[in-house]
Backbone as CSV, one residue per row, in Angstrom:
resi,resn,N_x,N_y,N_z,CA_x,CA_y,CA_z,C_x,C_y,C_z
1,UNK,2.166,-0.430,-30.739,0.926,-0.118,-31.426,0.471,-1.341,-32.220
2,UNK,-0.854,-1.457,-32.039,-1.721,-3.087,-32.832,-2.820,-2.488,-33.663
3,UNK,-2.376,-2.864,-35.265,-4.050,-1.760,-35.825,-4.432,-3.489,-36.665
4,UNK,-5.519,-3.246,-36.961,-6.401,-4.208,-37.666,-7.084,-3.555,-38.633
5,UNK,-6.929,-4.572,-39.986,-8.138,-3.854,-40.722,-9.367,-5.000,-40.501
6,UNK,-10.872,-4.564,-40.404,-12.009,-5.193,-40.625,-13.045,-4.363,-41.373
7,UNK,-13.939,-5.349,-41.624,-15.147,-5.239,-42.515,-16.650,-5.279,-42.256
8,UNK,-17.428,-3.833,-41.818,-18.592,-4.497,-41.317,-19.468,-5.108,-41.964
9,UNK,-20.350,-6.381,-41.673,-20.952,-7.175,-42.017,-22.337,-7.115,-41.504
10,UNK,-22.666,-6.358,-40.550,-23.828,-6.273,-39.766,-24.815,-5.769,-41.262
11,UNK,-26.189,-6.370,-41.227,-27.207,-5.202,-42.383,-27.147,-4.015,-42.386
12,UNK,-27.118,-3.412,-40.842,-27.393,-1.948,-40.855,-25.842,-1.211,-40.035
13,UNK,-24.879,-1.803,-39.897,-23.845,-0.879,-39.899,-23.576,-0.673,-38.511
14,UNK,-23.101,0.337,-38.041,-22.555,0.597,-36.973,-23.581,1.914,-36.098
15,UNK,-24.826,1.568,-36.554,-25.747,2.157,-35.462,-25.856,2.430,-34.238
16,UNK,-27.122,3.354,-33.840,-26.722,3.330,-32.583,-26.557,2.401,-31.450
17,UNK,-27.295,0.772,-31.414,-27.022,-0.191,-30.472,-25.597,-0.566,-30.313
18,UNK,-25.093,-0.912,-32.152,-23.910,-1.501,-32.034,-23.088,-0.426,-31.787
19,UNK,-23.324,0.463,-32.072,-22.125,1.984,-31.654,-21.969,1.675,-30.115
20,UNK,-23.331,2.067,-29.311,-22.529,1.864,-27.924,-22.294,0.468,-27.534
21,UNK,-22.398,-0.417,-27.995,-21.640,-2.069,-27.703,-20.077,-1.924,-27.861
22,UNK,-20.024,-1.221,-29.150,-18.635,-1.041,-29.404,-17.998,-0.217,-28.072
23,UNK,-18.114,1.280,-27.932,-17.324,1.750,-27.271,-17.691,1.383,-25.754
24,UNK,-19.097,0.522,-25.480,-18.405,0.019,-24.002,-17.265,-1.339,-24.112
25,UNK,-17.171,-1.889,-24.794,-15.552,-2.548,-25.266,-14.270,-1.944,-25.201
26,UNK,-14.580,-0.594,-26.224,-13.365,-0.291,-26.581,-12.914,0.423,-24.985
27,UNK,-14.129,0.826,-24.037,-14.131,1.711,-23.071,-13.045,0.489,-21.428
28,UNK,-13.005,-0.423,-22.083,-12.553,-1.711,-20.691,-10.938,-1.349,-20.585
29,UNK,-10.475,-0.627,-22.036,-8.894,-1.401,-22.029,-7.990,0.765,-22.144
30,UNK,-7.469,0.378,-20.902,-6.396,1.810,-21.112,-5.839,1.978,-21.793
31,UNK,-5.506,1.208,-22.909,-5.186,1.219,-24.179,-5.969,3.003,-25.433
32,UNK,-5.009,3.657,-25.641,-5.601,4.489,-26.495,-6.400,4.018,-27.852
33,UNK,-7.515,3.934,-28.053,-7.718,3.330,-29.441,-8.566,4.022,-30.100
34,UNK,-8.102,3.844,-31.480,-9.198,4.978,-32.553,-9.447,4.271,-33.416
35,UNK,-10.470,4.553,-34.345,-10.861,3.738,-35.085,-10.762,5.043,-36.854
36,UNK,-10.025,4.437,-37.553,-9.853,5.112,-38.894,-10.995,4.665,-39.970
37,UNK,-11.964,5.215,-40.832,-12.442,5.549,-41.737,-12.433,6.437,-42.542
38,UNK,-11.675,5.713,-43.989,-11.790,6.525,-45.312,-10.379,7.825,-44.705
39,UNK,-9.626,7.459,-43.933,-8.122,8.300,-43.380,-9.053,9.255,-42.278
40,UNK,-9.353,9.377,-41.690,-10.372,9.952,-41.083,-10.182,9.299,-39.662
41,UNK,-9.732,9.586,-38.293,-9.573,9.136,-37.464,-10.729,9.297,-36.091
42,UNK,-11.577,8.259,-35.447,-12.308,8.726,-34.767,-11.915,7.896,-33.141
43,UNK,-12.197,8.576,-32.100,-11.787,8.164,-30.709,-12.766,6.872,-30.955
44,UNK,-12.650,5.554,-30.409,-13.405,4.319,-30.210,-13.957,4.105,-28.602
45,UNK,-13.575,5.452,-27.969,-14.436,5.108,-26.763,-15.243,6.448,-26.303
46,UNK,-15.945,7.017,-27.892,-16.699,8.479,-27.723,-17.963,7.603,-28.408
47,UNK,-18.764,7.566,-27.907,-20.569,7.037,-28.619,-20.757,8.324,-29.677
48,UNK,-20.408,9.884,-29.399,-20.580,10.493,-30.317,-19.697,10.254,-31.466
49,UNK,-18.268,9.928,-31.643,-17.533,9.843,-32.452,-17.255,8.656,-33.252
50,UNK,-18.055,7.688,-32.550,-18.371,6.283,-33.536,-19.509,6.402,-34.358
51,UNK,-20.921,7.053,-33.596,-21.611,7.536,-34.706,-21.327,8.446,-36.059
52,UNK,-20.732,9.423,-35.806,-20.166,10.419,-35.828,-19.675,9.616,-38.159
53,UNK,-18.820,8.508,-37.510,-18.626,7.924,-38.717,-19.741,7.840,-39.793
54,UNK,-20.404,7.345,-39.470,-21.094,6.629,-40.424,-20.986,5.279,-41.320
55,UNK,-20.788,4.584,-40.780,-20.301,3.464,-41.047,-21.584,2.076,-41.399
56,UNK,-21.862,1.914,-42.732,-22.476,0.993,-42.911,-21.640,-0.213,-42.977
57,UNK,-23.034,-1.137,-43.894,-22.329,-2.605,-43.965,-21.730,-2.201,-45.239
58,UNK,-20.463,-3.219,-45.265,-19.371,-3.358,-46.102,-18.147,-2.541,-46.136
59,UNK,-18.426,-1.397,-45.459,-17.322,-0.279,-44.693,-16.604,-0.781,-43.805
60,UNK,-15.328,-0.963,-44.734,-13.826,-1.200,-44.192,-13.318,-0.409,-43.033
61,UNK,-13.287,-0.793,-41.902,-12.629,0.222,-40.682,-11.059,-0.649,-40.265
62,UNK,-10.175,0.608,-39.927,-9.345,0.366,-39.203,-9.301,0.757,-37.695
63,UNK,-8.468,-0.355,-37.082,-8.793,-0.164,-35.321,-7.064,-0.074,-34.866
64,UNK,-6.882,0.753,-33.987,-5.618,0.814,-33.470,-5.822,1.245,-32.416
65,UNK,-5.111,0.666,-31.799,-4.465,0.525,-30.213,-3.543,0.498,-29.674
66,UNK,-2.753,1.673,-28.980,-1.821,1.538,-28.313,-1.814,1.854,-27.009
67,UNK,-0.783,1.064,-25.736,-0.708,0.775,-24.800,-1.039,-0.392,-23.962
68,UNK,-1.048,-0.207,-22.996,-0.471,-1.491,-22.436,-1.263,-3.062,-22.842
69,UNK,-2.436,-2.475,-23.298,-3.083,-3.832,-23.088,-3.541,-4.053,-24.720
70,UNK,-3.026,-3.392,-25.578,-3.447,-3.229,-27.366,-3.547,-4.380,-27.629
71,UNK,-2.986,-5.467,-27.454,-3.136,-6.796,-27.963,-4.555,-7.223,-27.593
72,UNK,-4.811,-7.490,-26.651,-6.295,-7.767,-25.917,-7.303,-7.040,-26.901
73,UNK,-7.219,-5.656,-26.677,-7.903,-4.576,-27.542,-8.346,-4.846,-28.840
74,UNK,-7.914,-4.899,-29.631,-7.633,-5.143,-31.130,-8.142,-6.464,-30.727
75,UNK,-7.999,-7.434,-30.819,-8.327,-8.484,-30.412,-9.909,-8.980,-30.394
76,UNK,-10.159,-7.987,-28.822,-11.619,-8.278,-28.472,-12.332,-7.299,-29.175
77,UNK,-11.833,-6.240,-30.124,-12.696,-5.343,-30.965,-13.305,-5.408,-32.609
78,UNK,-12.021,-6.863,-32.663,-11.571,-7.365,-34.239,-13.282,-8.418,-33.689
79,UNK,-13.130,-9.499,-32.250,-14.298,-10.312,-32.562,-15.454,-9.933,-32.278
80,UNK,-15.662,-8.839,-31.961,-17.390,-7.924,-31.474,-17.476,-7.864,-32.574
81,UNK,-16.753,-7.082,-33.847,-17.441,-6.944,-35.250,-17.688,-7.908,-35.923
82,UNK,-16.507,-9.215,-35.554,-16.934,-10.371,-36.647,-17.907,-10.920,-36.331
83,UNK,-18.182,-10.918,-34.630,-19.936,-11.548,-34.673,-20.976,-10.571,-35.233
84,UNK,-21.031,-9.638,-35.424,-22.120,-8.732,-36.271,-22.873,-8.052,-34.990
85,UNK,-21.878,-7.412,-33.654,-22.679,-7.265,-32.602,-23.977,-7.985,-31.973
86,UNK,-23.335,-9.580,-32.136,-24.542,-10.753,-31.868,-26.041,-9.837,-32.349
87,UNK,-26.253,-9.518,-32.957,-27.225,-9.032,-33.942,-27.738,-10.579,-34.839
């Protein structure tokens, strides 16, 4: 298992563009991964359940991934947010 903490930085958060950017990412890797807010656990490859968060800017998320490919995962999910969903 690979979890990360990050920080969104985007102006407007984890909306709906960047929501589904995210889970077609999180959607590449057979890797199980969820994404935690505020202890609150949401699937990272449901468009309803990333919205679902609510997640603005400055909202701390955790990302975890387990299976075969979690390293990759975490990884390529840690740098989609740090670019701000090329936003």
């Amino acid at each position: 298992m690979r979890k990360i903490e990050v920080v969104l930085r985007n102006e407007t958060g984890l909306h709906a563009r960047p929501a589904s950017i995210f889970v077609k990412e999180a959607s590449k890797y057979s890797s199980d991964i969820k994404v935690v807010k505020d202890g609150q656990e949401y699937n990272a490859k449901s468009i309803m359940g990333i919205l679902s968060m609510g997640a603005g800017k400055g909202i701390k998320l955790t990302i975890i991934a387990e299976g075969q490919d979690e390293i990759k995962a975490v990884s390529e999910l840690k740098n989609l947010i740090g670019s701000n969903f090329e936003e």
